[in-house]
C-alpha positions in Angstrom: 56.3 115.7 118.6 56.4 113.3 115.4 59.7 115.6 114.1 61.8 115.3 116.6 61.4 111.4 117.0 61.6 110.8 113.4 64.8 112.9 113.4 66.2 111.0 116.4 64.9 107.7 114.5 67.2 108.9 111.7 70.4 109.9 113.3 70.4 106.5 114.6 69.7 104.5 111.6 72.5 106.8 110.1 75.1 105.9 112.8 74.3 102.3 112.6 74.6 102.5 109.0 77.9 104.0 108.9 79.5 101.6 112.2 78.2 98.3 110.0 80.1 100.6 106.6 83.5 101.2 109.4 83.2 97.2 110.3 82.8 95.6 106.5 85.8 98.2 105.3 88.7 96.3 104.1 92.2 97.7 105.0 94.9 98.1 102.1 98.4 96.6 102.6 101.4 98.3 101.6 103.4 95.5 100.0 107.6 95.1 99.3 109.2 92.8 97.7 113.3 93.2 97.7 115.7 90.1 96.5 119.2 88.6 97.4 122.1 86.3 96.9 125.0 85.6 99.4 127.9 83.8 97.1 126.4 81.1 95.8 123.6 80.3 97.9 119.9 79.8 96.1 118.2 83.6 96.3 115.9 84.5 99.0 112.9 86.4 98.2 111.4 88.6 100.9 108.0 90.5 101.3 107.3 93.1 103.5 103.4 93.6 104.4 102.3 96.4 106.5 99.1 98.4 106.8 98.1 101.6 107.8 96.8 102.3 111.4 95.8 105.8 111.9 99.1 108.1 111.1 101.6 105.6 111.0 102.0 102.0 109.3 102.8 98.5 111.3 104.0 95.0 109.9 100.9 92.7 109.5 101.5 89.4 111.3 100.5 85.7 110.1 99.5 87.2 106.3 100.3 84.3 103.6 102.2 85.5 100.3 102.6 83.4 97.1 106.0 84.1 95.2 105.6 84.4 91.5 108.3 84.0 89.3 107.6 86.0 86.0 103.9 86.3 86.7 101.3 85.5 88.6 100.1 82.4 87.7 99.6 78.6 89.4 102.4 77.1 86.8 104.7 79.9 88.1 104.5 79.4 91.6 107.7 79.4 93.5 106.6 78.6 97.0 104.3 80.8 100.2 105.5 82.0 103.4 103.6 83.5 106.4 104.7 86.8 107.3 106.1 87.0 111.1 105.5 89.7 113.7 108.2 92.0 111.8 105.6 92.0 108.7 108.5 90.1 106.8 107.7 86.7 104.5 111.0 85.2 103.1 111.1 82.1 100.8 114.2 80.8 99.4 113.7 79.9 95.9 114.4 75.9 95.0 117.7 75.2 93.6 115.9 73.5 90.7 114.5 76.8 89.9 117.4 78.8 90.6 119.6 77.3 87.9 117.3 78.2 85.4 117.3 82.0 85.8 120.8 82.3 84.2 119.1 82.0 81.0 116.4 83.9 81.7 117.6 87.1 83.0 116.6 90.0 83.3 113.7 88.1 84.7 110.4 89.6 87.1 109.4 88.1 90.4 105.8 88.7 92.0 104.8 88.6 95.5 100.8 88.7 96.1 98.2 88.2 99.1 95.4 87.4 98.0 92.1 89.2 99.1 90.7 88.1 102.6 88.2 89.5 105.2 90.3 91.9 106.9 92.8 92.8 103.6 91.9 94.0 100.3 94.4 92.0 97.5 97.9 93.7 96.6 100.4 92.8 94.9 104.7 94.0 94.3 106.5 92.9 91.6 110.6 93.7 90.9 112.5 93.1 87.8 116.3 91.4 88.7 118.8 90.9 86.5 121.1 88.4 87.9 124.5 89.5 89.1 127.4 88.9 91.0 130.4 89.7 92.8 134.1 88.3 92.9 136.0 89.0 95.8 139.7 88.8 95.7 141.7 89.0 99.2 145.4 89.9 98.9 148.2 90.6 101.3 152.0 91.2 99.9 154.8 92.7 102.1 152.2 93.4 105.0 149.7 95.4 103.2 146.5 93.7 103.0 143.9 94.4 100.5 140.5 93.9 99.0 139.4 93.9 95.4 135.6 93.1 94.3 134.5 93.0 90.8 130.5 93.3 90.2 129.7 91.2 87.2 126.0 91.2 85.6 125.0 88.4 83.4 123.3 90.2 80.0 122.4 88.0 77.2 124.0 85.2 78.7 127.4 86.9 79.0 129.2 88.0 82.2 129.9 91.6 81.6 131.7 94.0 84.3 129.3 96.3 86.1 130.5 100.1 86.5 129.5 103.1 87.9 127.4 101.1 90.8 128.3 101.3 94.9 129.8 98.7 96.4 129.6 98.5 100.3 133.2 96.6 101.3 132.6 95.2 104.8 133.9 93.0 107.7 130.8 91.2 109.3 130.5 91.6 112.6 127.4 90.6 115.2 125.2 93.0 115.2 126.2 95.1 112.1 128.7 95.1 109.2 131.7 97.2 109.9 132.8 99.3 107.0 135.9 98.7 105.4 137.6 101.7 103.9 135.0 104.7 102.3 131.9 103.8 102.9 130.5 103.9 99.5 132.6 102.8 96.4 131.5 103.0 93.0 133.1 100.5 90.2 134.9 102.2 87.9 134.1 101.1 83.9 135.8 97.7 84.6 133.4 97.2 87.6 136.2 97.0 90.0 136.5 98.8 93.5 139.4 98.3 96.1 140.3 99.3 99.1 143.3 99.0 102.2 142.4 97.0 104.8 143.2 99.4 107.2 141.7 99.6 110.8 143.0 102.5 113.6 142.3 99.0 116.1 143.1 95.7 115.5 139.8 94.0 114.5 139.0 90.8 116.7 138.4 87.4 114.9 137.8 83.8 116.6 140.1 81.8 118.2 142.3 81.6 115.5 141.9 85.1 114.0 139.3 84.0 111.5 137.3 86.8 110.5 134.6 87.4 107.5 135.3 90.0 104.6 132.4 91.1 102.0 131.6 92.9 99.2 128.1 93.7 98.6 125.6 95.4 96.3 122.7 96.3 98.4 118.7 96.7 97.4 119.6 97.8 93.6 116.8 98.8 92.1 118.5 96.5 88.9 120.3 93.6 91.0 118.5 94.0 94.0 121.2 93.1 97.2 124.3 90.8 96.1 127.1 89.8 98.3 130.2 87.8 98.4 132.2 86.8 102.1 135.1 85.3 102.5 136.5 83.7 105.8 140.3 86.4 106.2 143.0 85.3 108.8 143.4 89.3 109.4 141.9 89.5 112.8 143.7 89.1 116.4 142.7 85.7 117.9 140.6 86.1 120.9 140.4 83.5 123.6 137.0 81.8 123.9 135.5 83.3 127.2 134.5 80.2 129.1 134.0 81.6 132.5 130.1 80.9 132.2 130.5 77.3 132.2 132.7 77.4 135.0 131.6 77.5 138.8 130.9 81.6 139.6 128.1 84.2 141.0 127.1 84.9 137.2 127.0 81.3 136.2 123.8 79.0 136.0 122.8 77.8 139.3 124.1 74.1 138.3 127.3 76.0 138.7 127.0 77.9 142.0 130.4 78.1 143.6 131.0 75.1 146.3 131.7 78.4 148.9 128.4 79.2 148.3 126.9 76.1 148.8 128.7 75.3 151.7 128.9 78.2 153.8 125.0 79.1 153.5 124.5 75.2 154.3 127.1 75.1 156.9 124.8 78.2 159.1 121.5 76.5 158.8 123.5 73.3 160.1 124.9 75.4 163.0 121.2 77.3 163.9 119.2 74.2 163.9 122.1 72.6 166.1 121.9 74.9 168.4 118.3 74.9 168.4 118.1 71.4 169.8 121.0 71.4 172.2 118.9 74.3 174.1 115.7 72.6 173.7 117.8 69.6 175.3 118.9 71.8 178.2 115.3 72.6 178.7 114.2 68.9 179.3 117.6 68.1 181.7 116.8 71.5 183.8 112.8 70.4 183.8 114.2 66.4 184.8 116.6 68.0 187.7 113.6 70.1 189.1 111.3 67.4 189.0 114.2 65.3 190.7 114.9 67.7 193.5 
């Protein structure tokens, strides 16, 4: 009888042992870190946490990252950020700082979390060389065109770019809308070019405004770079207004008078002649009595 109760005795201690093993097991983080530049904006830096649960990986929420700018060090910290509920951190990197990279490229940027209770520590680390493009937007006797030329700053010299895609682009909404082939590669002058050539007209704002780019995107060298400019090649579009104005669709501030009225006007009408019945009652009750 002692065997089998010792054996029982075991299994459990083993179970418990390996539940409080499951519960004190840290989870590793699978860590990005991708950079960019729109014109001449200051960078933004952005990390990308997400961990592993069961077969498929999910963005951590509320994680902090430090930014590192050539390593990780407290002298070399750039800023930290909270990762939202996409898993994404993004810091834009202080113009003070930013000026200085043009004598320091090629130049490597970290991105660390640092060890917790739930995380073990990770960190990603990317090597930029700074770059940019110069977008030139031309129209001569109705044929409009786009020329970009990607420019990379080596040893403190702008030098043209080649053999790298360029995405040309009108921006729209929800995504960019391609102008020309989709993917370009700069010839040994770093130039691409393209038609702007649409089979519809493409709409702009009020005045036809629309925004043309140029971009390099997540280079493993440059990482993404882009460059808009605001085009009067779009068809003006009337502002549509109709919200604000008094309709069924519009906020209830701006019900139609109709519909305030009419619905207004029927409850006046039922009560009314709810009381000139109940004052029929009482004059048929007063006459009886009477009589």
């Amino acid at each position: 009888m002692k065997t089998p109760r010792s054996a029982f005795l075991l299994s459990v201690i083993l179970l418990y042992s390996n539940y409080i093993a499951a519960q004190d097991e840290k989870k590793s983080i699978k860590l990005d870190l991708s950079y960019s530049q729109i014109n001449d904006q200051p960078p933004e830096l952005r990390a990308t946490a997400k961990s592993k649960n069961g077969k498929k990986f999910e963005p951590v929420e509320g994680l902090e990252v430090n930014f590192f700018l050539t390593e990780q060090a407290q002298g070399n910290l750039l800023g930290k950020a909270r990762t939202n509920r996409k898993g994404i951190a993004s810091l834009e990197i202080p113009a003070s700082i930013s000026s200085k990279l043009d004598s320091m490229s090629p130049f490597k940027l970290v991105a660390s979390v640092v060890e917790s209770k739930t995380f073990n520590e990770k960190t990603a680390e990317i090597e930029i060389t700074k770059a940019r493009i110069n977008l030139s937007l031309t129209e001569a006797d109705s044929v409009r065109k786009l020329e970009a030329k990607l420019l990379a700053l080596k040893e403190g010299k702008w030098v043209e770019v080649p053999e790298t895609e360029v995405k040309l682009f009108v921006r729209r909404m929800l995504s960019d809308l391609p102008i020309g082939d989709h993917e370009l590669t700069t010839n040994e002058t770093g130039d691409v070019s393209s038609d702007f050539i649409f089979k519809t007209a493409v709409p702009g704002d009020e005045k036809g405004n629309i925004i043309i780019g140029a971009k390099v995107e997540d280079n493993e060298t440059y990482g993404t770079v882009m460059a808009m400019k605001f085009a009067n090649w779009g068809v003006p579009q009337k502002a549509d207004r109709s919200f604000y104005e008094r309709s069924l669709w519009a906020s209830r501030d701006k019900t139609p008078v109709w519909l305030l009225v009419v619905p207004n006007l029927i409850i006046v009408t039922v009560w009314a002649i709810i009381f000139y019945l109940i004052y029929f009652i009482f004059r048929i009750r007063k006459i009886g009595l009477q009589n």
